[in-house]
MDTraj code that builds the backbone (N, CA, C; nanometers):
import mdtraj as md
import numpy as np

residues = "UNK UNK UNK UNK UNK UNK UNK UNK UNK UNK UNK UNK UNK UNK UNK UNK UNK UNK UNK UNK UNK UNK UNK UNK UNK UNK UNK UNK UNK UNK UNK UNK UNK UNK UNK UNK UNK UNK UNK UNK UNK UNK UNK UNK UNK UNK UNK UNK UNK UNK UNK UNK UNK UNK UNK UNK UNK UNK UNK UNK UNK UNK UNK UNK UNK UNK UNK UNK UNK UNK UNK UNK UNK UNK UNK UNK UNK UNK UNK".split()
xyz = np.array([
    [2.7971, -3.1844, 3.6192],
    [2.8990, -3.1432, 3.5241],
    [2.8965, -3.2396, 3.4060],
    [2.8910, -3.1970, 3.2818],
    [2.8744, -3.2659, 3.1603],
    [3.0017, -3.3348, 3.1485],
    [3.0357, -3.4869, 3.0968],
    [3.1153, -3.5689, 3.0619],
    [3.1829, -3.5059, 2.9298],
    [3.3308, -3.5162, 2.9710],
    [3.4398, -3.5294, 2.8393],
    [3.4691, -3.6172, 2.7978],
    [3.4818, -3.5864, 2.6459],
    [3.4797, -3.7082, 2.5912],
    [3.6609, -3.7530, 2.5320],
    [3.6942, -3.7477, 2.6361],
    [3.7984, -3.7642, 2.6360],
    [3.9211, -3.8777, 2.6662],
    [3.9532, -3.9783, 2.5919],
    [4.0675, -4.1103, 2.6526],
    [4.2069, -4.0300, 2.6973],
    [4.1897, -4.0769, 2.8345],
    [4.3196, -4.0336, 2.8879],
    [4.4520, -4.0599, 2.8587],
    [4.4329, -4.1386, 2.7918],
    [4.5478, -4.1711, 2.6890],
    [4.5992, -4.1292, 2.5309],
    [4.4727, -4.0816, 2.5095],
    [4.4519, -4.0249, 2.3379],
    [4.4667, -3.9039, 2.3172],
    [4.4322, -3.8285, 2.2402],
    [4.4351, -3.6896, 2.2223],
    [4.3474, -3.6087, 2.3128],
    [4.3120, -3.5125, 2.3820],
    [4.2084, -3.4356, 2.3960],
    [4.0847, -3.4678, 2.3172],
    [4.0746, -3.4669, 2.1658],
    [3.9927, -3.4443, 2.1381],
    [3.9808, -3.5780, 1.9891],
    [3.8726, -3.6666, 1.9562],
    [3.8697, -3.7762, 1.8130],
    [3.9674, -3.6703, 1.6941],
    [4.0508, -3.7621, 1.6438],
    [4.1211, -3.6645, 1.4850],
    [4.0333, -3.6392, 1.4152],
    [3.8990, -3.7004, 1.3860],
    [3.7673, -3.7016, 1.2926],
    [3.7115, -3.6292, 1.3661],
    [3.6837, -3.5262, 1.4784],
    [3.6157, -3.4598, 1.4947],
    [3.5420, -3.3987, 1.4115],
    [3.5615, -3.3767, 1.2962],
    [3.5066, -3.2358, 1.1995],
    [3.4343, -3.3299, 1.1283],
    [3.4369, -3.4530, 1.0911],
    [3.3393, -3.5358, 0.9714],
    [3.1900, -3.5023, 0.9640],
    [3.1263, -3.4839, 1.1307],
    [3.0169, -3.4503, 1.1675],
    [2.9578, -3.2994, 1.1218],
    [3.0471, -3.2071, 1.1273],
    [3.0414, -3.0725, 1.1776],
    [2.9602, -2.9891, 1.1008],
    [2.8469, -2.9210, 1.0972],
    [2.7871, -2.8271, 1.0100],
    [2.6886, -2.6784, 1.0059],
    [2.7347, -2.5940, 1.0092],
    [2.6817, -2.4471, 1.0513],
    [2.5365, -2.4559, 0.9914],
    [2.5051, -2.5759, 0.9205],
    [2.3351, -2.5941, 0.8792],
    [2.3216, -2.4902, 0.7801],
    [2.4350, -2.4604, 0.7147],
    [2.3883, -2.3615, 0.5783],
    [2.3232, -2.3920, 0.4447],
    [2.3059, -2.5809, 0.4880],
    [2.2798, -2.6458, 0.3836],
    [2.1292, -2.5872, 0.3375],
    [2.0459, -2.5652, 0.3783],
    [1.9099, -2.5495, 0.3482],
    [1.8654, -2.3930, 0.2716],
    [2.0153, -2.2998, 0.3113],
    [1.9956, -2.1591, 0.2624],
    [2.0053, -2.1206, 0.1292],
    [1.9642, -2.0057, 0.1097],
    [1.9683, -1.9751, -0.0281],
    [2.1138, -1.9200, -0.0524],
    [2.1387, -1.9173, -0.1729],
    [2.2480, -1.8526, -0.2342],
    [2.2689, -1.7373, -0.1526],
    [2.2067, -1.6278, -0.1546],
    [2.2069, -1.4946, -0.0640],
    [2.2181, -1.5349, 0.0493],
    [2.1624, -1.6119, 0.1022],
    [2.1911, -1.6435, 0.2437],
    [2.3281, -1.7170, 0.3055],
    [2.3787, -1.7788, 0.1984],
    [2.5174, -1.8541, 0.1912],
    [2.5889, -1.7332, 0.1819],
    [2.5809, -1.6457, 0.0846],
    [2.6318, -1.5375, 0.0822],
    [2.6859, -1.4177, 0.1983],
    [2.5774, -1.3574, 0.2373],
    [2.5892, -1.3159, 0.3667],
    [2.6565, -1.4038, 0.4803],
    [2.6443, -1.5330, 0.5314],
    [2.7252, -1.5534, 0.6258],
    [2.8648, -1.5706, 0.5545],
    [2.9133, -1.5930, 0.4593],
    [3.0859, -1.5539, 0.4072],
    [3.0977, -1.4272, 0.4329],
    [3.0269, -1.3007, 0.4115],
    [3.0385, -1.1890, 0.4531],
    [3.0663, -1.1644, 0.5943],
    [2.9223, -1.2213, 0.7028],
    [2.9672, -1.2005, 0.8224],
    [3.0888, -1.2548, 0.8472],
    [3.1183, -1.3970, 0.8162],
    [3.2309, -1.4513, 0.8830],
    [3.3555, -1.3845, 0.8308],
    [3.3855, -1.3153, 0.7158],
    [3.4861, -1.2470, 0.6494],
    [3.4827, -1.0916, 0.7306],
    [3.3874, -1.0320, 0.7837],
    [3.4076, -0.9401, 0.8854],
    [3.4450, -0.9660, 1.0088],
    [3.3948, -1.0614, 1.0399],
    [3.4789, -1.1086, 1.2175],
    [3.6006, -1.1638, 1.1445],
    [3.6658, -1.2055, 1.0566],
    [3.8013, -1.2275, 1.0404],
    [3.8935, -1.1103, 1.0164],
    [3.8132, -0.9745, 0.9891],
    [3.8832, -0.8749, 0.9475],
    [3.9316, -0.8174, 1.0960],
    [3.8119, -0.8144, 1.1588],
    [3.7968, -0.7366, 1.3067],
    [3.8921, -0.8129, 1.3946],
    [3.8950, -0.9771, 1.4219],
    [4.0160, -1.0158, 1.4674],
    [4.1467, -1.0160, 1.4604],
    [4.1740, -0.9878, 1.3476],
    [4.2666, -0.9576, 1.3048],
    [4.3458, -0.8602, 1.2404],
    [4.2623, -0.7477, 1.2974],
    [4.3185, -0.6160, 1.2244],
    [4.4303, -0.5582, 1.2646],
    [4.4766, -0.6088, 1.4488],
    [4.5818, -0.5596, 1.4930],
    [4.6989, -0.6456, 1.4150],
    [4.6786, -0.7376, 1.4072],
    [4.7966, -0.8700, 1.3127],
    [4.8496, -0.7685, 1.1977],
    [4.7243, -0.7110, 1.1347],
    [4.7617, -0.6907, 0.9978],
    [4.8213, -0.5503, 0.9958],
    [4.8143, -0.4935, 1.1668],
    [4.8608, -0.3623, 1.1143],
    [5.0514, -0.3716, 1.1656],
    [5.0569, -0.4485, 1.2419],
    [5.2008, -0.4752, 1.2685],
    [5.2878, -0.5164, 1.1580],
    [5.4613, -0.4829, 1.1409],
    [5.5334, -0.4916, 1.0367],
    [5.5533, -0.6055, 1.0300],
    [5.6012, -0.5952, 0.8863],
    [5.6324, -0.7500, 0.8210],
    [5.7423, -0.7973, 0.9044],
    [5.7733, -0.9232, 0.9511],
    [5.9111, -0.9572, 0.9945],
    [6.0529, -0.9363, 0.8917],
    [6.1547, -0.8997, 0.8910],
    [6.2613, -0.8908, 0.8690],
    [6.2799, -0.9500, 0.7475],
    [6.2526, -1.1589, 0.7381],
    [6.2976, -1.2342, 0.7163],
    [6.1875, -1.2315, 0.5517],
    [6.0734, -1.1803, 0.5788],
    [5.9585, -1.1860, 0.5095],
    [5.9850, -1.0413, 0.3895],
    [6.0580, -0.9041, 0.4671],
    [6.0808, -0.8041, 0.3681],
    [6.1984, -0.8540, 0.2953],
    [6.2543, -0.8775, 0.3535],
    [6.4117, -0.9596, 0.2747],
    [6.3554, -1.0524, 0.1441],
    [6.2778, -1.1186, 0.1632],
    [6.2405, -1.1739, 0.1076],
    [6.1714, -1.1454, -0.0615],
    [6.0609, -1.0343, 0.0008],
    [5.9934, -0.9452, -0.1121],
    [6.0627, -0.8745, -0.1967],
    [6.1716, -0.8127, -0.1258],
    [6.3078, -0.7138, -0.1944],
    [6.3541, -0.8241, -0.2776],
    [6.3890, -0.9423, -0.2548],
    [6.4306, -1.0531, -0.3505],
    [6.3692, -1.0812, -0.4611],
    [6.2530, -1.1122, -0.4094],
    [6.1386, -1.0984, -0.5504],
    [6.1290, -0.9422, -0.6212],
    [6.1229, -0.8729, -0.6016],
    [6.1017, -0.7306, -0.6466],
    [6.2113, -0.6945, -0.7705],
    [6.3300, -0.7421, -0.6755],
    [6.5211, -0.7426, -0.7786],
    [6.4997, -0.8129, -0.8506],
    [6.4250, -0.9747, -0.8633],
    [6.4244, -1.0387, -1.0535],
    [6.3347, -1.0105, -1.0736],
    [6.2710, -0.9270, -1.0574],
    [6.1354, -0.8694, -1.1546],
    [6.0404, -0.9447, -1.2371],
    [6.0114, -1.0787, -1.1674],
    [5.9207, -1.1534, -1.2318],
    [5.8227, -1.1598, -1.2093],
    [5.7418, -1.0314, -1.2628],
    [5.6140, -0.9746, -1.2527],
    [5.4777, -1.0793, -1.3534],
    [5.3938, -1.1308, -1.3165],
    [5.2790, -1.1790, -1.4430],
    [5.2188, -1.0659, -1.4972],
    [5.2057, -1.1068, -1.6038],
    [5.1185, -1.0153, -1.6959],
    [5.0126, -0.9362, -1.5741],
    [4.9512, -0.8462, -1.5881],
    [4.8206, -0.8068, -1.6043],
    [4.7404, -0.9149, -1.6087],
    [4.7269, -0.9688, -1.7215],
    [4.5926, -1.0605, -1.7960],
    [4.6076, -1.2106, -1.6916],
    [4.7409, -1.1889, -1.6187],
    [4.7463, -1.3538, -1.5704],
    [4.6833, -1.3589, -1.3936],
    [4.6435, -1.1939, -1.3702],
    [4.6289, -1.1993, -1.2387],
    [4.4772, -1.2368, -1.2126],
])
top = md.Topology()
chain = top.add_chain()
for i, resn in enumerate(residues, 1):
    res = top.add_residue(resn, chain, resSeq=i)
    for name in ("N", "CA", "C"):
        top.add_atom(name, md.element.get_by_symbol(name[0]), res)
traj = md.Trajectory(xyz[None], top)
C-alpha cells in the first residue's frame, strides 16, 4: 500500500500543494491549449447541468427583482 503523505497533526494534505501542479500544456500549441479549455469547459457543462437547471434560491430572485426596480442597466457599449 502506497504511503500518505500525511502529518497527523497537520492538514490532510501541504497548503502549497498546487505550486508543483501541471496538466503539461506547456509545450502545446495555441490550438491545442485551445481545445483542452473546450474539453474542460464541456465536462464543466455536463457536471453541472443538473445545478443549472434547478431554481434560483428565494434569497438570490429577491435579490435580482431589486436590481431590476433601480434599473441600473450599462450601456450596450459597456458590456
Amino acid at each position: 500500500m502506497p504511503k500518505r503523505f500525511q502529518d497527523p497533526d497537520g492538514p490532510p494534505f501541504p497548503m502549497n500543494r498546487h505550486l508543483g501542479w501541471s496538466i503539461g500544456s506547456n509545450g502545446l500549441t495555441a490550438n491545442g491549449q485551445t481545445e483542452i479549455l473546450r474539453q474542460l469547459g464541456r465536462q464543466l457543462q455536463s457536471d453541472y447541468q443538473g445545478l443549472l437547471k434547478e431554481p434560483a434560491p428565494d434569497r438570490i430572485k429577491n435579490l435580482l427583482k431589486r436590481l431590476e426596480e433601480r434599473g441600473d442597466y450599462p450601456d450596450e457599449e459597456d458590456i
